[in-house]
Backbone as a chain_set.jsonl record, in Angstrom:
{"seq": "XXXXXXXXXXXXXXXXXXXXXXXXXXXXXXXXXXXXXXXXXXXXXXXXXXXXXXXXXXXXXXXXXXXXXXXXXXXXXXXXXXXXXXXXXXXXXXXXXXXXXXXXXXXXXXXXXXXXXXXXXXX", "coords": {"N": [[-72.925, -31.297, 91.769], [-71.049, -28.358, 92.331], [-69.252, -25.952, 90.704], [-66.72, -24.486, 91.731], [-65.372, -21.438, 92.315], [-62.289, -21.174, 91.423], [-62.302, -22.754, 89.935], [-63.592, -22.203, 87.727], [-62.394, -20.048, 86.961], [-60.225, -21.383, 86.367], [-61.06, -22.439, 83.726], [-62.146, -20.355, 82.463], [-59.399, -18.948, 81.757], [-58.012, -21.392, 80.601], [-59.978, -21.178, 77.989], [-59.766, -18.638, 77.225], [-56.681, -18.997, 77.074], [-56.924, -20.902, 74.855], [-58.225, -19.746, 72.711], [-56.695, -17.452, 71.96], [-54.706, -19.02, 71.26], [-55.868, -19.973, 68.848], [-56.495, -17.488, 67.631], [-54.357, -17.129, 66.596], [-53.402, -19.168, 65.289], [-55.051, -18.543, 62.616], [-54.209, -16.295, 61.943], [-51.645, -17.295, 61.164], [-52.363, -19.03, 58.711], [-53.631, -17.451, 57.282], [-51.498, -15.493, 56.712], [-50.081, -17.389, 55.092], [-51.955, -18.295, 53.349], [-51.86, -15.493, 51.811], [-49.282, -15.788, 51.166], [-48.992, -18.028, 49.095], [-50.655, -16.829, 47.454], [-48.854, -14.889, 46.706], [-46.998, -15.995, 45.356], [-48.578, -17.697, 43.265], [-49.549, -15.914, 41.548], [-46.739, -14.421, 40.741], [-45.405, -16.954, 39.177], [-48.056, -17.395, 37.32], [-47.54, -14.912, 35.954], [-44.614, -15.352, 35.156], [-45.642, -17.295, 33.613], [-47.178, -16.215, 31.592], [-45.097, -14.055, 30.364], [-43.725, -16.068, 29.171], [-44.832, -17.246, 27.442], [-45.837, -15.076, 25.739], [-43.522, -14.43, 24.72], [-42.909, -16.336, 23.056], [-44.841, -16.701, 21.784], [-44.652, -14.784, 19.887], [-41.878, -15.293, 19.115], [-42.524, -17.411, 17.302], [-44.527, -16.222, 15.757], [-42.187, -14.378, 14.438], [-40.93, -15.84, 13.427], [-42.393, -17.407, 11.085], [-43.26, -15.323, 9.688], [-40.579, -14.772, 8.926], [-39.963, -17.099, 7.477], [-42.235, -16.992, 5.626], [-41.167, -14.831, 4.097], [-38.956, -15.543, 3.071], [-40.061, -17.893, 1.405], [-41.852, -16.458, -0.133], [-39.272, -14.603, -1.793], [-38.156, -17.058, -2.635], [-39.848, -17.788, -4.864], [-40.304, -15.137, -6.261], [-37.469, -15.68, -7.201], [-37.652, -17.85, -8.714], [-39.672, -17.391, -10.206], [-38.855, -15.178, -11.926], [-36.452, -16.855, -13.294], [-38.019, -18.206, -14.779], [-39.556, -16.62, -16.787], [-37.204, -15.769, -17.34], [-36.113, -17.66, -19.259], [-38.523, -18.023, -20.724], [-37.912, -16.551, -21.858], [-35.806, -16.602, -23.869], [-36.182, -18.819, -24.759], [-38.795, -17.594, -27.034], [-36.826, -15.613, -28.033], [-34.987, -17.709, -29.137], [-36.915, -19.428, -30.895], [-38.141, -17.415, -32.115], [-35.78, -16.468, -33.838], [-35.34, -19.135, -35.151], [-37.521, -19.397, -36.475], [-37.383, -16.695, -38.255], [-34.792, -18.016, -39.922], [-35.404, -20.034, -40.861], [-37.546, -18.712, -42.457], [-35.771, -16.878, -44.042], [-34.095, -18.947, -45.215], [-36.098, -20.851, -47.15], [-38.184, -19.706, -48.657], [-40.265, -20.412, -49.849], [-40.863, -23.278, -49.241], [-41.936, -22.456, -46.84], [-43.92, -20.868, -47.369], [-45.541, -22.552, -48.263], [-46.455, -24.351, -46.6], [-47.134, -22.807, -44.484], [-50.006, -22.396, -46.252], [-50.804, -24.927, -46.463], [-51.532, -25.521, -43.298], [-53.201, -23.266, -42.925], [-55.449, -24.43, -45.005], [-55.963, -26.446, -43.395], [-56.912, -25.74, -41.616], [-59.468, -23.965, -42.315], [-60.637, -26.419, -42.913], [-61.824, -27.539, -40.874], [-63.178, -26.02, -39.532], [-65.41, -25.894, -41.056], [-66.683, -28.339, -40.561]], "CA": [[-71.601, -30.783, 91.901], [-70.675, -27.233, 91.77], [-68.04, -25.139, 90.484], [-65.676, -23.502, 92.815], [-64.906, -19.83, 91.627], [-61.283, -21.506, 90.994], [-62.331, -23.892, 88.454], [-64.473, -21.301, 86.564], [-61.51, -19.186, 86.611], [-59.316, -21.929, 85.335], [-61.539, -22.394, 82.021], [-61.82, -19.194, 81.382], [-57.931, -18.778, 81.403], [-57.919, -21.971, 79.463], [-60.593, -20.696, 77.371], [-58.784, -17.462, 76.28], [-55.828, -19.145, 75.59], [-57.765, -21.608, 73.408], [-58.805, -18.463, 71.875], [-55.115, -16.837, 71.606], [-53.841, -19.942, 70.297], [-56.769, -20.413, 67.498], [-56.295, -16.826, 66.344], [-52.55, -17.036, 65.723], [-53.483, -20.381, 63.609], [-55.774, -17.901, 61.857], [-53.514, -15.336, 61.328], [-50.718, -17.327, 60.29], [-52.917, -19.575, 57.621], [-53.87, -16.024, 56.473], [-50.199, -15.111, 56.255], [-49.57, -18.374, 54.55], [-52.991, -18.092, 52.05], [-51.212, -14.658, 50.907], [-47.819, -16.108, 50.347], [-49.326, -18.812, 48.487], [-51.031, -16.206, 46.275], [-48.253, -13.909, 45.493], [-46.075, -17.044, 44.594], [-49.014, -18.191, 42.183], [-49.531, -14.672, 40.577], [-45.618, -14.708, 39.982], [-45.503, -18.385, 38.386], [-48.722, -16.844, 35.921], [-46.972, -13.784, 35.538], [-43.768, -15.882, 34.394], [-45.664, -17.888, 32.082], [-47.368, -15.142, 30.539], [-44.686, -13.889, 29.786], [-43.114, -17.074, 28.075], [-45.546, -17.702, 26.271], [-46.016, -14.466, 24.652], [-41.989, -14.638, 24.179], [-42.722, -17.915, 22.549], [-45.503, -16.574, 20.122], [-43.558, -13.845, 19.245], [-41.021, -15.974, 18.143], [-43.216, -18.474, 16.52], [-44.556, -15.552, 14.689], [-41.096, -13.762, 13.616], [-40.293, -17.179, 12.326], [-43.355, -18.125, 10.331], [-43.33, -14.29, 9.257], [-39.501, -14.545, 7.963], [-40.684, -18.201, 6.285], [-43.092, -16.703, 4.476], [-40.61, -13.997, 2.905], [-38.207, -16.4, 2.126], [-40.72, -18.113, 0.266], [-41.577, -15.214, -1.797], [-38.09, -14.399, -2.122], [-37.587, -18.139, -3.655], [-40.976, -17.831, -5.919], [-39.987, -14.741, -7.183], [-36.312, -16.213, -7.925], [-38.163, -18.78, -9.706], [-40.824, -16.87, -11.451], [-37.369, -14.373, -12.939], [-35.821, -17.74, -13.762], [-39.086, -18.79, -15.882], [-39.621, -15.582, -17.429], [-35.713, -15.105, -18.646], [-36.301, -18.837, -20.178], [-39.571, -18.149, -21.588], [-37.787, -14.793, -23.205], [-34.785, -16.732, -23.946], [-36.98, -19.795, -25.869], [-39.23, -17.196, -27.675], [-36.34, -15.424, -28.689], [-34.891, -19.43, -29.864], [-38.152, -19.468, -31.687], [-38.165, -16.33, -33.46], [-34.812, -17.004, -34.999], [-35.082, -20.252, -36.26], [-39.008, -18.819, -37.919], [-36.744, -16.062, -38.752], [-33.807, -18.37, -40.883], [-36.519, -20.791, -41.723], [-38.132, -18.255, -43.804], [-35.26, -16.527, -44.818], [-33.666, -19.52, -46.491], [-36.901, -21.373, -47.563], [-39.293, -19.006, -48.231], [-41.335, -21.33, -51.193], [-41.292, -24.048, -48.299], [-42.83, -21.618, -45.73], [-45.256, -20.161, -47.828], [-46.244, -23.914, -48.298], [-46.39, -24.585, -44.917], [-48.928, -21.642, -44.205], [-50.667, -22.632, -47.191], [-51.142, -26.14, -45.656], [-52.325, -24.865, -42.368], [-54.772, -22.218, -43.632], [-56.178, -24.943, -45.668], [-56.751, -27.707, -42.542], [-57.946, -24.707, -40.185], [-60.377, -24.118, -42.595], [-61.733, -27.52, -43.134], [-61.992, -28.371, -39.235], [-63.761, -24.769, -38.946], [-66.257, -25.679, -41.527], [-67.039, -29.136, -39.899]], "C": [[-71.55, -29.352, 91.42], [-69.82, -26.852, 91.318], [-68.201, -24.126, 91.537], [-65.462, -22.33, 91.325], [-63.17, -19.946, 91.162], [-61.429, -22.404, 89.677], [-62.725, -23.112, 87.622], [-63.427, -20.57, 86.051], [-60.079, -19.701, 85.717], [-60.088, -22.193, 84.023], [-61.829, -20.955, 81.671], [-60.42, -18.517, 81.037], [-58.071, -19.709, 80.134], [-58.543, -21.924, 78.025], [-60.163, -19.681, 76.44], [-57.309, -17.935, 75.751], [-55.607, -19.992, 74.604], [-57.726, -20.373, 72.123], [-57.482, -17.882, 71.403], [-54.792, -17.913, 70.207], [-54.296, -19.678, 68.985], [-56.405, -19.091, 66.593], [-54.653, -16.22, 66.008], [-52.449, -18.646, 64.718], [-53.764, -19.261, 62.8], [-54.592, -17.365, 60.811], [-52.283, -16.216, 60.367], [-51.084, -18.19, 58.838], [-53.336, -18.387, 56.586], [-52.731, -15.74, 55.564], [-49.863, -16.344, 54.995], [-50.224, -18.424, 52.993], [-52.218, -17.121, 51.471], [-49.9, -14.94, 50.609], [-47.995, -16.973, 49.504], [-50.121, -17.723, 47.476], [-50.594, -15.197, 45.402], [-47.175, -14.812, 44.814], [-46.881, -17.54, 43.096], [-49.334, -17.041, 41.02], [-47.899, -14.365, 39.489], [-45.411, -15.519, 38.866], [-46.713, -17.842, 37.231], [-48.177, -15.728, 35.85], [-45.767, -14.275, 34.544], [-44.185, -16.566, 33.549], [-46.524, -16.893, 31.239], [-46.246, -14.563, 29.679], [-43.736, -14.555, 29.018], [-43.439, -17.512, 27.1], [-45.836, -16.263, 25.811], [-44.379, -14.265, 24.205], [-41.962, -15.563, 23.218], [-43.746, -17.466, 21.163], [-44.643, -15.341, 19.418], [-42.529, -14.213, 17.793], [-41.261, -16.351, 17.23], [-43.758, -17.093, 15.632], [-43.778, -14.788, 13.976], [-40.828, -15.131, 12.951], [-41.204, -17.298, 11.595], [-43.662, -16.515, 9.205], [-41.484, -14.178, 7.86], [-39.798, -16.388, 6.467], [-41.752, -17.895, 5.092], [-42.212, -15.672, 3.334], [-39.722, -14.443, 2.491], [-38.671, -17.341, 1.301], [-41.158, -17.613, -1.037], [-40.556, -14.84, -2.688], [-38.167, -15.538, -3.425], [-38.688, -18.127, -4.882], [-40.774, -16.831, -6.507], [-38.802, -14.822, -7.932], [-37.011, -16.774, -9.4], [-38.783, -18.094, -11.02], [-39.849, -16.263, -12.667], [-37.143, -15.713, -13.67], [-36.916, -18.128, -14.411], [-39.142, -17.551, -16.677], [-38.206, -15.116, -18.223], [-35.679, -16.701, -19.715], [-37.682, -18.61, -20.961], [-39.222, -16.922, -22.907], [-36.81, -15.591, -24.022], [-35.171, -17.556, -25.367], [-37.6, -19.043, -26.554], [-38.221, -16.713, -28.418], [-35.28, -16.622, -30.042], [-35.465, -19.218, -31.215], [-38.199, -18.728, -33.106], [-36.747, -16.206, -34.458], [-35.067, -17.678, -35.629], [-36.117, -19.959, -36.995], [-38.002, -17.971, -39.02], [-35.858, -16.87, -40.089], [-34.433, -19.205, -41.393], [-36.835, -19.903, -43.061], [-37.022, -17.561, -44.414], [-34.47, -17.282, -46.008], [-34.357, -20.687, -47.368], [-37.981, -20.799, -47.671], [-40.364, -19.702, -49.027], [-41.759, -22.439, -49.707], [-42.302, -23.526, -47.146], [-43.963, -21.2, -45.957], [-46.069, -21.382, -47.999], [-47.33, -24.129, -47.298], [-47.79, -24.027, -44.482], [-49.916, -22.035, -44.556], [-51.987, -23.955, -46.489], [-52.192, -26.115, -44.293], [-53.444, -24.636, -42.202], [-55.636, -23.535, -43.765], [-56.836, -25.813, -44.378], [-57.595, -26.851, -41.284], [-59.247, -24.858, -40.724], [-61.515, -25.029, -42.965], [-62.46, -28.008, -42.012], [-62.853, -27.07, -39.098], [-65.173, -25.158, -39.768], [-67.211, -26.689, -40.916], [-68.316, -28.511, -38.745]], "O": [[-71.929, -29.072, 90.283], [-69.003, -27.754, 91.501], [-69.071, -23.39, 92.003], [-65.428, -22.386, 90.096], [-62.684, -18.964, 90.6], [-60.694, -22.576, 88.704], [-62.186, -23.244, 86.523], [-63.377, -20.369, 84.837], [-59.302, -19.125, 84.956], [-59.315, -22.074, 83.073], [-61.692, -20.54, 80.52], [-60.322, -17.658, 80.161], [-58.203, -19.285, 78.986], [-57.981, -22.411, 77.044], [-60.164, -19.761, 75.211], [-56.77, -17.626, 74.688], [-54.696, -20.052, 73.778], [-57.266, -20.335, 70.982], [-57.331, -17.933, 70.182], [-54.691, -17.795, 68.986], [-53.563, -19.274, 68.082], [-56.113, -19.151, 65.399], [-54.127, -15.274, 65.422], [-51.691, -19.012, 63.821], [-52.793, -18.841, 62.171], [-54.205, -17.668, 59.682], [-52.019, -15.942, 59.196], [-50.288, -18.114, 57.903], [-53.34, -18.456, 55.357], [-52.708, -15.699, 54.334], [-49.346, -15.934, 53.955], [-49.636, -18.523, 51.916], [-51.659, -17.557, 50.465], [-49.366, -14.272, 49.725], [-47.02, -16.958, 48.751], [-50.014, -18.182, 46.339], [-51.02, -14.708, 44.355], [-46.545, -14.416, 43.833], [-46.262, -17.745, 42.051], [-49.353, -17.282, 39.813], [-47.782, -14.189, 38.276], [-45.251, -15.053, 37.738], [-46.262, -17.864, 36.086], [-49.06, -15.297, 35.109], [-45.723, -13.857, 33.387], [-43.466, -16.732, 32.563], [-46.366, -16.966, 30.02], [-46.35, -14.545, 28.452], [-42.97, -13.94, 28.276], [-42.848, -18.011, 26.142], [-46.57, -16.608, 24.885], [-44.245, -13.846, 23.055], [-40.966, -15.625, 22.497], [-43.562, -17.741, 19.977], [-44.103, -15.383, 18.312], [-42.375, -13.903, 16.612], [-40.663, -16.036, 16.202], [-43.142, -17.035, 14.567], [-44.237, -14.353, 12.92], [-40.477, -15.179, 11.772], [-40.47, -17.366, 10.609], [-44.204, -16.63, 8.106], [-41.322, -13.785, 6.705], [-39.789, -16.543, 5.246], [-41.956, -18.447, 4.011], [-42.421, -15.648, 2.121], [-39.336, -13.96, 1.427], [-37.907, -17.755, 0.428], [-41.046, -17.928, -2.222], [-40.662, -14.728, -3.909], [-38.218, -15.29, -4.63], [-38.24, -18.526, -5.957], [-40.961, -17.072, -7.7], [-38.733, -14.305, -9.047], [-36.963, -16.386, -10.567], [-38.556, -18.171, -12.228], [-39.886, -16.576, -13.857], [-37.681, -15.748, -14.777], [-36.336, -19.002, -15.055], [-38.342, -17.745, -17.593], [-38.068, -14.433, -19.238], [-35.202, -16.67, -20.85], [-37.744, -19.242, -22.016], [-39.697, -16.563, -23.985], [-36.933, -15.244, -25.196], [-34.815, -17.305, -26.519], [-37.224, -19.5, -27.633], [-38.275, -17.108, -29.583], [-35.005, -16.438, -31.228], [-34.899, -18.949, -32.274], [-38.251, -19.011, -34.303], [-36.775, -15.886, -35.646], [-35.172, -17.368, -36.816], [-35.974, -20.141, -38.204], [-37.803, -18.301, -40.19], [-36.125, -16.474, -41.224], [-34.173, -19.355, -42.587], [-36.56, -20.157, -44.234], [-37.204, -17.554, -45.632], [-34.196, -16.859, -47.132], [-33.695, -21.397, -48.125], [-38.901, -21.156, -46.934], [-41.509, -19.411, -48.679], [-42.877, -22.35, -49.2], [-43.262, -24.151, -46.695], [-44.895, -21.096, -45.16], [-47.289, -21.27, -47.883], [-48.56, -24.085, -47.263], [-48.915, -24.474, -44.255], [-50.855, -22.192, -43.776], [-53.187, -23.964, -46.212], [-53.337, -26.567, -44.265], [-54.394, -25.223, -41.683], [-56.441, -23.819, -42.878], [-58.061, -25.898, -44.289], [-58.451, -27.153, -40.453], [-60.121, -25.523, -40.167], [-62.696, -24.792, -43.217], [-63.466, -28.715, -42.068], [-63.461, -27.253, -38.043], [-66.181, -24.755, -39.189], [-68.363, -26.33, -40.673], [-68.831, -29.27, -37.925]]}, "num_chains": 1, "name": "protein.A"}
């Protein structure tokens, strides 16, 4: 069987617009691949920048936590230090009226002391 010069001429019509068709798939899977890759550049573009919005945060917060910690530790530390001045000064009174209105008892006292330092020192 041969081909007629009509049949040849119908596959190569049908042929080319095989060919047409296929490269307007092409093109538009092309078109489609690049809309699909400036949508996914967006979407990591938006979470980039949420997440460095997000550490940001997380570090202004963990940054102001830490100076309101200091803040409260040096409250504290003031508030130990005006009680430790407050009790020494306590202290040094009552030594103070101790010895001023028992001074035979005080000198005892010392006496006493002295004496057990020195026995535990000689040990």
């Amino acid at each position: 069987m041969s081909i007629t010069d009509g049949e040849a001429r119908m596959r190569d019509w049908a042929d080319k617009a095989t060919a047409e068709r296929i490269e307007k798939d092409v093109a538009a899977v092309k078109s489609d691949i690049a809309a699909l890759t400036d949508q996914i550049t967006d979407a990591l573009n938006t979470f980039a920048n949420a997440t460095g919005k997000q550490a940001r945060r997380g570090y202004k917060q963990a940054r102001d936590n830490v100076d309101s910690t200091l803040d409260d530790f040096s409250e504290r530390g003031g508030a130990m230090m005006d009680a430790a001045q407050d009790a020494y000064g306590s202290i040094e009174e009552t030594l103070e009226d101790a010895i001023t209105h028992r001074p035979l008892a005080t000198v005892g006292i010392a006496l006493g002391i002295g004496f057990l330092i020195g026995a535990a020192w000689r040990r």
